[in-house]
C-alpha positions as CSV (number, residue, x, y, z in Angstrom):
1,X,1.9,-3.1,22.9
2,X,-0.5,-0.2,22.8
3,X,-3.2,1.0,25.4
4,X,-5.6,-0.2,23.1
5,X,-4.2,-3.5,23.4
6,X,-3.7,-3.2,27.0
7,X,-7.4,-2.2,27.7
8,X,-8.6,-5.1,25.2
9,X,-7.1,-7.7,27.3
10,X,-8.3,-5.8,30.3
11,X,-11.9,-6.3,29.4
12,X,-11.3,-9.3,28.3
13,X,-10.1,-10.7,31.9
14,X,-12.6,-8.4,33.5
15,X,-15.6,-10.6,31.5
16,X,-13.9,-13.5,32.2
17,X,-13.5,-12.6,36.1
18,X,-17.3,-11.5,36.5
19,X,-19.7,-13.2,34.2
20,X,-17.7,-16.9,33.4
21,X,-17.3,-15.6,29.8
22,X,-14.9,-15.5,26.9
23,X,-14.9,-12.3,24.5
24,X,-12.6,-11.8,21.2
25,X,-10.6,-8.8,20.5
26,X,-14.0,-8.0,17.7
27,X,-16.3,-7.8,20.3
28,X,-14.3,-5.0,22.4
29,X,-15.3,-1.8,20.9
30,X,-12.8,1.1,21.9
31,X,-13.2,4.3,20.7
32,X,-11.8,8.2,21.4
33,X,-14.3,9.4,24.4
34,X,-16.1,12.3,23.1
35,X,-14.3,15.8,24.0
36,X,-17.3,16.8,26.4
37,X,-16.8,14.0,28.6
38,X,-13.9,13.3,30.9
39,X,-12.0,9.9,29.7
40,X,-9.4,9.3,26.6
41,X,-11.1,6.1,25.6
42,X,-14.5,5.2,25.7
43,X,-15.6,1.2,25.9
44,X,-19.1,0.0,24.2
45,X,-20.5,-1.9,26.8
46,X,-23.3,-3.6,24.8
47,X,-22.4,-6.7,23.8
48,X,-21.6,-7.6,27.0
49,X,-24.9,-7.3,28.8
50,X,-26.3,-10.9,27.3
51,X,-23.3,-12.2,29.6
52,X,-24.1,-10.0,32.6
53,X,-28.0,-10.4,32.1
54,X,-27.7,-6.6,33.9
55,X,-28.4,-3.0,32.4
56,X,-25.8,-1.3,30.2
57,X,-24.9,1.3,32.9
58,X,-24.2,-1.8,36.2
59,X,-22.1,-3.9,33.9
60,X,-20.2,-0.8,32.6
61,X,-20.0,0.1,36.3
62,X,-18.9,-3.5,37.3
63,X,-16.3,-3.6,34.0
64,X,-14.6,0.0,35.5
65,X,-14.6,-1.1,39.1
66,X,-12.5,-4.8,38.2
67,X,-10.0,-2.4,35.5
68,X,-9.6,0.5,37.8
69,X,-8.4,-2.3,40.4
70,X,-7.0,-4.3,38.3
71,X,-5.3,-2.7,35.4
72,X,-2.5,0.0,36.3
73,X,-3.0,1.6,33.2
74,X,-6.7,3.3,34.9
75,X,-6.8,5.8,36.8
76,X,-10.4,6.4,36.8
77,X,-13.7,5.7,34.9
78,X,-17.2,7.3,34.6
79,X,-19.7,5.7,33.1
80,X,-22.7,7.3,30.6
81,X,-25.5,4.8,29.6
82,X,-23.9,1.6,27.9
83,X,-20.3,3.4,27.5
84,X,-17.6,2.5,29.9
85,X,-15.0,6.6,29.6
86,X,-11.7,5.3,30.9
87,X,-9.0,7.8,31.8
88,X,-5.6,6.3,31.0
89,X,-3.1,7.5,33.8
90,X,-0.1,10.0,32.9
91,X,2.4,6.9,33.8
92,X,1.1,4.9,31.2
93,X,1.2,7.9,28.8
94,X,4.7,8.6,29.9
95,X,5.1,4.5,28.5
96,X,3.4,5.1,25.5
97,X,5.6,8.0,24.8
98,X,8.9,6.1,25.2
99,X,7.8,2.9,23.7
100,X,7.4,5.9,20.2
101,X,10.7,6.9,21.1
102,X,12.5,3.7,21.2
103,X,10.9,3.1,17.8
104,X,13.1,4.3,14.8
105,X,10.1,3.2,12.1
106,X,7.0,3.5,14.9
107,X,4.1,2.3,12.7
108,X,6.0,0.4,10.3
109,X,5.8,-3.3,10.0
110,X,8.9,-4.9,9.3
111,X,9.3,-7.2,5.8
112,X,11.1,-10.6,6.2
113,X,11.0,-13.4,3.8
114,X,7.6,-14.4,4.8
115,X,5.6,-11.5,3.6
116,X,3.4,-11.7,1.3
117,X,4.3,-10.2,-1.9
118,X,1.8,-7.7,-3.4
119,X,2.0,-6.5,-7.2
120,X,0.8,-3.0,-7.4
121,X,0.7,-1.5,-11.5
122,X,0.0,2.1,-12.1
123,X,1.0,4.8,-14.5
124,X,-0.1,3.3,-17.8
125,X,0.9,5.8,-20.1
126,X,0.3,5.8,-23.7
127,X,3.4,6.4,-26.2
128,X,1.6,9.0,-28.5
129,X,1.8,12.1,-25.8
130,X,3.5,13.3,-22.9
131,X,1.6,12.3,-18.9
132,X,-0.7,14.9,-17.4
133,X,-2.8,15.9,-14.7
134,X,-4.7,13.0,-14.4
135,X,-1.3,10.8,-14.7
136,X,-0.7,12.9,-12.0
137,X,-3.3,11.6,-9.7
138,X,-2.5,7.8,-10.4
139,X,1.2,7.8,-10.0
140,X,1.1,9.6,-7.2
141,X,-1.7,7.0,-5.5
142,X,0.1,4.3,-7.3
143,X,3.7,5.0,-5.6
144,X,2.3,6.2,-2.2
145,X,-0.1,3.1,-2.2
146,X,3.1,0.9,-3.1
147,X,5.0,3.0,0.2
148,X,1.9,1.6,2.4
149,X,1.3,-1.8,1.6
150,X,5.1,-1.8,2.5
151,X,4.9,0.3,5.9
152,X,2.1,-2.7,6.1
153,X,4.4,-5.4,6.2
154,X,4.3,-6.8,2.5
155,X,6.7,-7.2,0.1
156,X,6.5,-5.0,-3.2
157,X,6.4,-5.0,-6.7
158,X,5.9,-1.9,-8.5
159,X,5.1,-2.3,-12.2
160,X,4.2,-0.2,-15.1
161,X,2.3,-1.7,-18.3
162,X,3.6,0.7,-21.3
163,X,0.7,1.1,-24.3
164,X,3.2,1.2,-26.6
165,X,0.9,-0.5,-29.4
166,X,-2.4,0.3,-31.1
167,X,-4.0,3.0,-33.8
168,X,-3.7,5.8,-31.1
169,X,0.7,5.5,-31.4
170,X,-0.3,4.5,-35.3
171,X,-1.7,8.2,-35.5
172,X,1.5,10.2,-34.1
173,X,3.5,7.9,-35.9
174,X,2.0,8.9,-39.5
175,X,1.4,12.6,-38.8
176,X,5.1,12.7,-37.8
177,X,5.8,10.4,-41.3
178,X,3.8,13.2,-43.1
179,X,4.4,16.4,-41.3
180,X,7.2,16.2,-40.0
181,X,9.8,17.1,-41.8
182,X,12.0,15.2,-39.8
183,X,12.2,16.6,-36.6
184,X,13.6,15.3,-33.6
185,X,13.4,16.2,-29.6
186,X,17.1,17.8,-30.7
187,X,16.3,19.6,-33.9
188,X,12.9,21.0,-32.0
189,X,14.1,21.2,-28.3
190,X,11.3,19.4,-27.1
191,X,11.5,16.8,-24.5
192,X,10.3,13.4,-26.7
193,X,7.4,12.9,-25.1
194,X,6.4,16.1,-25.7
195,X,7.2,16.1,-29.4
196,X,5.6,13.0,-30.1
197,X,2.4,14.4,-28.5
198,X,2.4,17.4,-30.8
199,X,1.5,14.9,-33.4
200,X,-0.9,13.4,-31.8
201,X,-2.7,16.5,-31.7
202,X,-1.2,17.2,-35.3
203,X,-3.3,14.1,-36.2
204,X,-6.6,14.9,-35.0
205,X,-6.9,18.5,-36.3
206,X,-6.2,17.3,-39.8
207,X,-8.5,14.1,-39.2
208,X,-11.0,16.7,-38.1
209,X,-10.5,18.9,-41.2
210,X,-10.8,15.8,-43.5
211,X,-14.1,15.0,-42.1
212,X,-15.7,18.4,-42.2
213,X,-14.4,18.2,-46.2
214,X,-16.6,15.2,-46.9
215,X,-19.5,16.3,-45.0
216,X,-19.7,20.0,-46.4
217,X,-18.4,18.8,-50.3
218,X,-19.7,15.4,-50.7
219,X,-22.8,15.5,-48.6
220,X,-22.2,12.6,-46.1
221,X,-23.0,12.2,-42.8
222,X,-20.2,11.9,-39.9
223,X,-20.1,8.4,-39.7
224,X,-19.9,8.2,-43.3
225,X,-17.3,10.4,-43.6
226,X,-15.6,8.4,-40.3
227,X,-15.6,5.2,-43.1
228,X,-14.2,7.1,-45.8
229,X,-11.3,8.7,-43.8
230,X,-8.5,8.5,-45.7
231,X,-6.3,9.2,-43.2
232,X,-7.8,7.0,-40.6
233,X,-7.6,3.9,-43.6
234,X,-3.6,5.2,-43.2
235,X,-3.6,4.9,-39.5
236,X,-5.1,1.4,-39.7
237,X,-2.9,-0.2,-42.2
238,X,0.0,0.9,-40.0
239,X,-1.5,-0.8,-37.2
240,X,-1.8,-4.2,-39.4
241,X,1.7,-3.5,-40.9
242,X,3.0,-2.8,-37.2
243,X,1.9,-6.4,-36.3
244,X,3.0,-8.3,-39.3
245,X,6.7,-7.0,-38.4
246,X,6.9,-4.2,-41.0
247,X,10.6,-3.3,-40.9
248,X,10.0,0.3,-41.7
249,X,7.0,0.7,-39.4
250,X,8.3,-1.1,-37.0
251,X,11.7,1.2,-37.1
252,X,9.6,4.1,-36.9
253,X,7.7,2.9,-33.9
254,X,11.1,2.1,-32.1
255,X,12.4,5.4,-32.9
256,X,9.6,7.5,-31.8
257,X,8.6,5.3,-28.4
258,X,12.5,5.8,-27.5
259,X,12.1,9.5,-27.6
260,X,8.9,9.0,-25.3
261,X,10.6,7.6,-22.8
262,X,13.3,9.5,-22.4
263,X,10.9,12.2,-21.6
264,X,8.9,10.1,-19.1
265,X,12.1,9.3,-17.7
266,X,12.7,12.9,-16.6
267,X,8.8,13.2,-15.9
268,X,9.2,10.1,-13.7
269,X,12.1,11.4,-11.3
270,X,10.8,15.0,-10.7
271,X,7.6,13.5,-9.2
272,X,9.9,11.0,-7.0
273,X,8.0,7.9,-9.1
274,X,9.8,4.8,-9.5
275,X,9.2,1.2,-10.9
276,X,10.5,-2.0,-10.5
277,X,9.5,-3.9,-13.5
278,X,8.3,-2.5,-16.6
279,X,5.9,-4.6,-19.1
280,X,5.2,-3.5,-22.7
281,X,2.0,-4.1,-24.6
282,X,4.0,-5.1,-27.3
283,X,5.4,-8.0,-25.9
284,X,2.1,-9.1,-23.4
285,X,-0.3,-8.8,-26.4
286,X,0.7,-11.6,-28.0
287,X,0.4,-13.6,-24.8
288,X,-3.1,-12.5,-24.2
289,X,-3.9,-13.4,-28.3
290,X,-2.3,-16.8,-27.6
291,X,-4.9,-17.5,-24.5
292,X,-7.8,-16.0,-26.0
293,X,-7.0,-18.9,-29.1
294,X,-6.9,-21.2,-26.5
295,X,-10.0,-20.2,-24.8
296,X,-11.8,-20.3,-28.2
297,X,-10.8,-23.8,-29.0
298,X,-11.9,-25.0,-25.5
299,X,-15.3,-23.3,-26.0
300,X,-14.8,-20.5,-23.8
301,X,-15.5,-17.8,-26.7
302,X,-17.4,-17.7,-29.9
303,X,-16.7,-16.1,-33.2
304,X,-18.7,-14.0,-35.6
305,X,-19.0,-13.9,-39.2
306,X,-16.5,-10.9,-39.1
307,X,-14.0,-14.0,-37.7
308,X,-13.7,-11.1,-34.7
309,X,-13.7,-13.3,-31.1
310,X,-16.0,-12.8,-28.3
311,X,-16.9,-14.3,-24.8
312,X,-20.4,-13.7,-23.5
313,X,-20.4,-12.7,-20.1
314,X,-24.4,-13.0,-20.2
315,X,-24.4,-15.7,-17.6
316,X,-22.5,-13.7,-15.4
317,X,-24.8,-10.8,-15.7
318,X,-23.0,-8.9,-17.8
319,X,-23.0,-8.5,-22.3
320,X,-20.6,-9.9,-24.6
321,X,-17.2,-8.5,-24.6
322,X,-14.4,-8.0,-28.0
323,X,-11.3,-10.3,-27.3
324,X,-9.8,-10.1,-30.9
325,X,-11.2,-7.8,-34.2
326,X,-12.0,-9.5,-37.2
327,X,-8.6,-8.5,-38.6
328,X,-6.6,-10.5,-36.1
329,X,-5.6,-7.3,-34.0
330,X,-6.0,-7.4,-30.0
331,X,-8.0,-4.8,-27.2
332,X,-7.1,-3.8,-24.2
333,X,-8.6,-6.8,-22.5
334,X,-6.1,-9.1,-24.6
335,X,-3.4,-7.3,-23.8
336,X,-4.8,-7.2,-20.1
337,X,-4.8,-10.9,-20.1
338,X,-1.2,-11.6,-21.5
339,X,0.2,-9.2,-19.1
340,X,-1.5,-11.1,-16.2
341,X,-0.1,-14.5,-17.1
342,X,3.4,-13.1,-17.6
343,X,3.4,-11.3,-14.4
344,X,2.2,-14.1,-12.4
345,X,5.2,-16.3,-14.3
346,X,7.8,-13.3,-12.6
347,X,6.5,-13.5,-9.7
348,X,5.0,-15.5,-6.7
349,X,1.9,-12.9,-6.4
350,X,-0.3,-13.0,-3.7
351,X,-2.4,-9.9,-4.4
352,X,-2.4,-7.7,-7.7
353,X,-3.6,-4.6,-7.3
354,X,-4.3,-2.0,-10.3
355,X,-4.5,1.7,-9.8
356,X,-6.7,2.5,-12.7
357,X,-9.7,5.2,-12.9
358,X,-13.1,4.7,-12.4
359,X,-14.1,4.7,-16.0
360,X,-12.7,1.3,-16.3
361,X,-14.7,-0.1,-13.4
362,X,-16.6,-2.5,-15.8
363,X,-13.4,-3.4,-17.6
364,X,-11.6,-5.0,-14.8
365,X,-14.5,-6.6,-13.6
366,X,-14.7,-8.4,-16.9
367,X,-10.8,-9.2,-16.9
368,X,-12.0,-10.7,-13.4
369,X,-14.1,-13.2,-14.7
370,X,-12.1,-13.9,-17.9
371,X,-8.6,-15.0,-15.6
372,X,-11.0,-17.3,-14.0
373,X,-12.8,-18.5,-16.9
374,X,-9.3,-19.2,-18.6
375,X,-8.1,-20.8,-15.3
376,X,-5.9,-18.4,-13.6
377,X,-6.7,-19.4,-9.6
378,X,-6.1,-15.4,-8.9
379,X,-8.5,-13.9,-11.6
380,X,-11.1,-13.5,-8.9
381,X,-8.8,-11.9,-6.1
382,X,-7.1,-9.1,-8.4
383,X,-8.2,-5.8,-6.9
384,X,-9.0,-2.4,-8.4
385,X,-7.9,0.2,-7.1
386,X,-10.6,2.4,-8.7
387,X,-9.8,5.9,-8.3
388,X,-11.8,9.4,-9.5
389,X,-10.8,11.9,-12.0
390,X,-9.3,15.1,-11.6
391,X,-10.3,18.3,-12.8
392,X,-9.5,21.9,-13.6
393,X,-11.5,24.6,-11.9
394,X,-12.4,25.3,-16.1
395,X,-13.5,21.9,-16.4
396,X,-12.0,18.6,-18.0
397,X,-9.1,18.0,-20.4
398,X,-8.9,16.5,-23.6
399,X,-5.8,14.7,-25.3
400,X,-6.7,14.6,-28.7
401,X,-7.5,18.5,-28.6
402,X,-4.5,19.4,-26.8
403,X,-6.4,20.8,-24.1
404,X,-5.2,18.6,-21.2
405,X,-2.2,19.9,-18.8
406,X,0.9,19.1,-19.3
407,X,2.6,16.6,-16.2
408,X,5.9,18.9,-17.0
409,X,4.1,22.5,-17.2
410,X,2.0,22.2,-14.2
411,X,5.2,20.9,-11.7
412,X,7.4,23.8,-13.0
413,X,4.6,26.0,-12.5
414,X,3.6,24.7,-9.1
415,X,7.1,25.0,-7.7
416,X,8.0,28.5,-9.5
417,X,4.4,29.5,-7.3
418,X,6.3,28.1,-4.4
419,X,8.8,29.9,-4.9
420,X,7.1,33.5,-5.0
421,X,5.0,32.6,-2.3
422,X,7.7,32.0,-0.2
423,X,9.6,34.9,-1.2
424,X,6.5,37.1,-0.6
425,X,6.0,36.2,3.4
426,X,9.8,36.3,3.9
427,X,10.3,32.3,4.5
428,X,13.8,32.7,1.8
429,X,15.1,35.8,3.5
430,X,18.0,33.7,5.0
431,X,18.6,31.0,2.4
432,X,21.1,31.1,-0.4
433,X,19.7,30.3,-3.9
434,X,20.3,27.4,-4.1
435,X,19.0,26.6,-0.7
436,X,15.6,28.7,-2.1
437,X,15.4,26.7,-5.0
438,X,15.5,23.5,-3.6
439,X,13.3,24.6,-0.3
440,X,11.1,25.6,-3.0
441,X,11.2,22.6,-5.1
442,X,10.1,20.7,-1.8
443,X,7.4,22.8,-1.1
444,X,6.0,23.2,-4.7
445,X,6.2,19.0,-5.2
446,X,4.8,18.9,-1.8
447,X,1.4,21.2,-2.0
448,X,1.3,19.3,-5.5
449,X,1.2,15.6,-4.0
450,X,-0.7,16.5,-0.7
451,X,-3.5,18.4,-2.3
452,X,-4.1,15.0,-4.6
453,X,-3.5,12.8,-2.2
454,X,-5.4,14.0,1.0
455,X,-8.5,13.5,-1.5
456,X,-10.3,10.0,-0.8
457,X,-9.3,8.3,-3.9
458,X,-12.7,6.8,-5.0
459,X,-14.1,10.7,-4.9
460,X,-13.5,12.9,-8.3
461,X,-11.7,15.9,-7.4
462,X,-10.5,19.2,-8.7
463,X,-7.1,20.6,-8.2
464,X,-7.0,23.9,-7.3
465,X,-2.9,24.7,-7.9
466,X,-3.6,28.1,-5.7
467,X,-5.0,26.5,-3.3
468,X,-2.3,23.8,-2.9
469,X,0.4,26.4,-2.3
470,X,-1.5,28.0,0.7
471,X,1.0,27.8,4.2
472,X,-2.4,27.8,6.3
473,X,-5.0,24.9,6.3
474,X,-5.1,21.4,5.2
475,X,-1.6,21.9,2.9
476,X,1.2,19.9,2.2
477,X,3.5,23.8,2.9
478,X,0.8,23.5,6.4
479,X,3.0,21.0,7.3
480,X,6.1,21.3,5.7
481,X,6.4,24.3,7.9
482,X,5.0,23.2,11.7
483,X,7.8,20.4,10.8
484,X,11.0,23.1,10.3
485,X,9.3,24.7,13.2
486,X,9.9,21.5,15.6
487,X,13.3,21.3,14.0
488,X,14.2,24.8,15.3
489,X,12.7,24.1,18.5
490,X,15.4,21.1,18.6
491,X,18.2,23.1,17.3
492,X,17.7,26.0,19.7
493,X,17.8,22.9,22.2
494,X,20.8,21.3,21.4
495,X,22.3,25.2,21.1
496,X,21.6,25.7,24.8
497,X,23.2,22.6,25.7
498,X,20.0,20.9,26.5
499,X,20.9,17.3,26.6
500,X,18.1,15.0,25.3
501,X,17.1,11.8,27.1
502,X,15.4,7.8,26.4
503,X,13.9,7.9,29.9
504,X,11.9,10.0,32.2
505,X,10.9,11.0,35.3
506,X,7.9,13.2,35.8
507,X,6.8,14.5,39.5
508,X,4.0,16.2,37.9
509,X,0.8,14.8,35.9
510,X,0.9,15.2,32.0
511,X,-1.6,18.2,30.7
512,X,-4.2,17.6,29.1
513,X,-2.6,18.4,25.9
514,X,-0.1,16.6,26.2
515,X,-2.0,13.4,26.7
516,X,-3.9,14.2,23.6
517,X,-0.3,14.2,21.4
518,X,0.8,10.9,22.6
519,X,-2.4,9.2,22.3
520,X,-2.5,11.2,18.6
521,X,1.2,9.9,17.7
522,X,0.3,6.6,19.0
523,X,-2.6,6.3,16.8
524,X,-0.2,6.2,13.6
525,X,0.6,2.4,13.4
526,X,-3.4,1.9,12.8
527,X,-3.6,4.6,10.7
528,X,-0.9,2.9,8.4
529,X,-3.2,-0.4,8.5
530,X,-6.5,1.5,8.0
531,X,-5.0,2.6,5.2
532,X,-3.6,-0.3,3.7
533,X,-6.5,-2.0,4.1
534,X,-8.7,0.2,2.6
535,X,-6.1,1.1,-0.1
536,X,-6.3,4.8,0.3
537,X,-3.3,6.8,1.5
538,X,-6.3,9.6,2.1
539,X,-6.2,8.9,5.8
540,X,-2.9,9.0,6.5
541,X,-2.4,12.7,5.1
542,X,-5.7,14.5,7.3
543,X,-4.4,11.9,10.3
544,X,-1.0,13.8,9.7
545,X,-3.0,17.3,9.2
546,X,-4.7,16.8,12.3
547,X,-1.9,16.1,13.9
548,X,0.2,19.0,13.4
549,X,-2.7,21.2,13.9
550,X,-2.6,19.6,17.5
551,X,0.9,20.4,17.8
552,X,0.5,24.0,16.6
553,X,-2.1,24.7,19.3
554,X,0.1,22.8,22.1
555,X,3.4,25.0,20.6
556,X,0.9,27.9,21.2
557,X,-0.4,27.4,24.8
558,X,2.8,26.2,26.4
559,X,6.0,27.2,26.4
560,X,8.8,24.1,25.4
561,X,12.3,25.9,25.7
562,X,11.4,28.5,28.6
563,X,9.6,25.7,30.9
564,X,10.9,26.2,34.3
565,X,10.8,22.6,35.4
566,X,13.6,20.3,33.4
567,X,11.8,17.3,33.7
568,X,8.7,18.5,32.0
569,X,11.3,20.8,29.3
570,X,12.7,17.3,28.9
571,X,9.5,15.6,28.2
572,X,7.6,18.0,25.8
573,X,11.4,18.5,23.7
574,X,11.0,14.5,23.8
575,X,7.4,14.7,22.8
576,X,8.4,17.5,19.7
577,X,10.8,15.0,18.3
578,X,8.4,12.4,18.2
579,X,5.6,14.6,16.6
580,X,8.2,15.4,14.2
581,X,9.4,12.0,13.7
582,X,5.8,10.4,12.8
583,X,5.1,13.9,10.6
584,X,8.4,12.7,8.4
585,X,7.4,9.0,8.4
586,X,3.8,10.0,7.4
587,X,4.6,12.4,4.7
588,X,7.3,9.8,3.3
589,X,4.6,7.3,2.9
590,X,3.2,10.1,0.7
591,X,6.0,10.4,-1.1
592,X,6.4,14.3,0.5
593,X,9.6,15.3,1.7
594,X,9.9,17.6,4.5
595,X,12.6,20.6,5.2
596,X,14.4,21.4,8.4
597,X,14.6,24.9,7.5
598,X,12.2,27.2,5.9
């Protein structure tokens, strides 16, 4: 039980003690007093004055007087207009701080057979070219989301949908058939991803090259040109010949694709991402073509003369929306809609949650009202978790050009940075190599996923790989370091023979400080639901910023190891560990590891 907790009942009997009345936990407002008045938590007294039929400031005083009496958790009250400031006593502190101790996982909610299950997808990846930055930012929200709703108390299911169909793989697949020559990830070098990218690239300059042909020789305008594409006709029939079970397209497409994962394999396990079920688009398509027939014979959707299939969304508000193209081949949405039924058929879902960026807002609020159109109960409850794009300080990236930033380049960049930065202020001096490459692969991985994720999701960003690496300020290396600084604190401890304990016995009131760390660590387990409600990890890495910047000022004004009295040594080594623990548990839910040593 928190003080929180403790206070909200406390209210609770004191309304019921001196006005007759009954009050639910919404109605108690209790919030961190304001720094220039005395009090750790301050009590809106509002609501209650339509029970006292008195001013703000005599039931405030009334509400102190019964808790201060009453509750053994006050040790004294003031009260400022309609807010009741309650000053928790250093006893009930002292508690708080064990109850954290006692608590392996403080924060976490256990998962038993009776949690709900929540389906999160993210990744997404196309098979024609290697992830980048912005793959980045939505695994790394994807898997740290997935770590939450667990800390939350629900079971998980992390899945990936693979776009593994479609003219965009239909491109790298015939620029390889045509320029390559050949080549394989062995023959090149090249991780398969990486290769099959190259293509894709390879694809557009020549597409690009073809059109400017037509328009400068023949005299036709783009989208003329667009039509008379050779190449693009080439692209196209390989799509159609793809889904009419081509034997040599098909071969091709299952040789290149297996080169592509290998590649995000390796992409996958250096950014600590991991999946528990994988879906292809080419098996979920068909699904979603199936239930889009099915829709159409029941009247749901219309056809065109082009025999392409259509619903129209206009009494919902919104336009008419492709389902199938005139040739028979699927969109996204189908695809979207075979993957839903078959995920729903795995699994006893009781929230699906996509981590997709906010350019496909619109999209997902169609496949919304399509699921329920088609009869699928959960259609309206799927959520989106709609996140913004990232950036370059030079601007934005772009696939087809080969302009975007590689997933690979910029992690083995941002941990070789790591490294010299590291070197530079002296942090390596003591370590062996390999202990420097792997405290540097922490750190590097570490400024990498904090500077992403301490972003609010739903705002656009840029990533600033400098920035990231900086060991002052709001940084993932910030906090990487005041961590191995508790953990030397402890060693030095356990060095002098200091003998840590699970209870104590103060004979001197708690600083002021030290109250404020408790309360801090104690704030963690609604941090975890704040941000599992509001499906952004955001608030858990500046709750863990602010409080190691807490720590760092309380490691500067008093002294832990050289304190005179051993009950209050005891109690700050005790409250260290605990800063420590919640700093490991909170960067783990971030998918951040942190090093004893650096």
């Amino acid at each position: 039980m928190t003080i929180q907790t403790t206070l909200t009942e406390a209210v609770q009997k004191a309304v019921a003690h001196l006005y007759s009345a009954e009050v639910t936990d919404k109605m108690i407002q209790l919030q961190q007093t304001k720094r220039e008045f005395e009090g750790h938590l301050t009590l809106v007294v509002f609501p209650f004055t339509r029970m006292s039929h008195k001013k703000p400031e005599d039931t405030a005083q009334e509400i102190g007087e019964y808790m201060l009496a009453n509750t053994s958790e006050v040790a004294a009250f003031n009260v400022i207009k309609g807010f009741l400031n309650i000053t928790i006593s250093s006893t009930a502190w002292m508690q708080l701080l064990l109850e954290v101790n006692s608590d392996e996982h403080y924060g976490y909610v256990p998962v038993t057979d009776a949690s709900p299950l929540a389906m999160i997808e993210y990744s997404s990846p196309n098979t024609n070219k290697p992830l980048h930055l912005g793959h980045v930012r939505n695994n790394l929200l994807g898997s740290s989301l997935a770590r939450v709703m667990e800390a939350c108390g629900n079971k998980v299911v992390k899945t990936n949908i693979v776009n593994d169909r479609g003219i965009h793989i239909c491109k790298s697949m015939l620029a390889w058939k045509k320029y390559g020559q050949g080549e394989t990830p062995e023959s090149s070098g090249k991780k398969g991803d990486h290769l099959v990218g190259d293509y894709y690239v390879s694809f557009d300059k020549h597409y690009k090259a073809e059109l400017k042909d037509l328009m400068d020789n023949q005299q036709m305008t783009q989208e003329e040109a667009e039509q008379a594409s050779t190449l693009m006709q080439e692209a196209r029939q390989m799509l159609r010949l793809w889904e009419q079970g081509d034997p040599e397209v098909r071969a091709l497409w299952k040789q290149m694709n297996e080169w592509v994962y290998a590649g995000f394999d390796e992409t996958y396990r250096q950014m600590g991402v991991s999946f528990d079920k994988i879906y292809y688009e080419s098996d979920t398509y068909l699904e979603g073509k199936e239930k889009v027939m099915e829709g159409l014979e029941k009247g749901l959707f219309f056809r065109k003369e082009d025999q392409s299939v259509w619903a129209d969304l206009s009494g919902d508000g919104l336009d008419q929306k492709l389902l199938l193209r005139g040739d028979g081949t699927s969109v996204y949405m189908t695809q979207d809609i075979g993957t839903a039924k078959m995920r729903f058929a795995d699994y006893p879902i009781d929230k699906m949650i996509y981590v997709v960026g906010n350019e496909q807002n619109y999209h997902f609020q169609v496949l919304s009202i399509l699921l329920d159109k088609l009869g699928f109960k959960w259609g309206k409850d799927l959520v989106h978790f709609s996140y913004g794009m990232v950036e370059l300080p030079e601007g934005k990236m772009k696939s087809r050009e080969g302009t975007v930033v590689d997933a690979d380049d910029l992690m083995a960049d941002i941990i070789q940075t790591a490294k010299e930065t590291s070197t530079e202020m002296g942090k390596l001096d003591e370590c062996t190599p390999e202990e420097a490459d792997e405290i540097s692969r922490i750190v590097g991985m570490g400024a990498l996923k904090y500077f992403i994720l301490k972003v609010d999701a739903r705002k656009n960003m840029t990533f600033n790989p400098k920035e990231s690496i900086d060991f002052n300020g709001n940084t993932g290396p910030f906090i990487q370091y005041t961590y191995a600084r508790i953990q030397s604190v402890l060693r030095k401890a356990a060095q002098a023979g200091i003998e840590m304990t699970d209870t104590l016995v103060l004979d001197t009131p708690l600083n002021l400080k030290e109250e404020e760390l408790i309360q801090s660590i104690a704030k963690f387990a609604q941090v975890i639901q704040e941000a599992g409600a509001d499906y952004n990890p955001s608030g858990i890495a500046n709750y863990i910023y602010d409080l190691v910047k807490e720590y760092n000022q309380f490691y500067h004004d008093y002294s832990i190891l050289r304190e005179e009295n051993e009950q209050i040594k005891k109690m700050r080594l005790m409250l260290s560990t605990n800063v420590g623990k919640i700093v490991k548990l909170g960067m783990a839910l971030l998918g951040i590891e942190v090093p004893d040593r650096m």
